[in-house]
C-alpha positions, 0 to 999 in steps of 0.5 A: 497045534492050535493052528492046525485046529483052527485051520482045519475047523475053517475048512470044515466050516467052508466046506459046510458052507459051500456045499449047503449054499450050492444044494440051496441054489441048486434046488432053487433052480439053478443048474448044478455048476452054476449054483456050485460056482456061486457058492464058491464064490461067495466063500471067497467073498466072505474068507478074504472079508473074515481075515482081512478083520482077522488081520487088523484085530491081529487074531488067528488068520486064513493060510494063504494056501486056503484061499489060493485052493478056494480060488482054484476050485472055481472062487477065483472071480470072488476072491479077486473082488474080495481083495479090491473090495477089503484092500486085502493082499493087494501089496503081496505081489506074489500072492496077487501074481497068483491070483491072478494067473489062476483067474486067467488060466480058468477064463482061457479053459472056459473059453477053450471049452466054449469054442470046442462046444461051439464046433 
């Protein structure tokens, strides 16, 4: 039961985050996407900083599957970069097999949109 507290009080407190730092970055000036993905981003940034101290002080951690629905929502650069930048999960294959799969499936949707737009 303690679990399920913690994970839901990280979601909540990640959700907050990202909404707050997006409305700050979207009436700062940015457009609404752009401000959006930053924040996201940022998120990713900092979950993978948090449970990589989570791990070596073998406290509660982050589920894998937040920081895969983070890094699916549009976090993916941010997540990719926290990894490297903590050396965290870089030995989990399969984690990082999907990491990377879903950063590759958003470039190829934005480059498909970008070509469509284009005409």
């Amino acid at each position: 039961m303690q679990r399920h507290k913690f994970i839901r009080r990280v979601l909540a407190v990640v959700l907050c985050v990202a909404i707050g730092l997006g409305l700050g970055l979207w009436k700062a000036g940015l457009a609404p996407v752009w401000a959006g993905l930053i924040s996201l981003n940022a998120v990713a940034l900092t979950l993978y900083g948090f449970d990589k101290r989570q791990a070596i002080a073998g406290g509660m951690r982050i589920p894998e599957i937040v920081l895969h629905l983070v890094a699916l929502f549009g976090g993916s650069p941010g997540a990719l970069a926290g990894q490297e930048l903590f050396r965290h999960k870089t030995r989990k294959r399969g984690f990082r097999l999907v990491l990377v799969g879903t950063f590759l499936l958003q470039a190829g949707l934005i480059y498909g949109y970008w070509r469509l737009s284009r005409g």
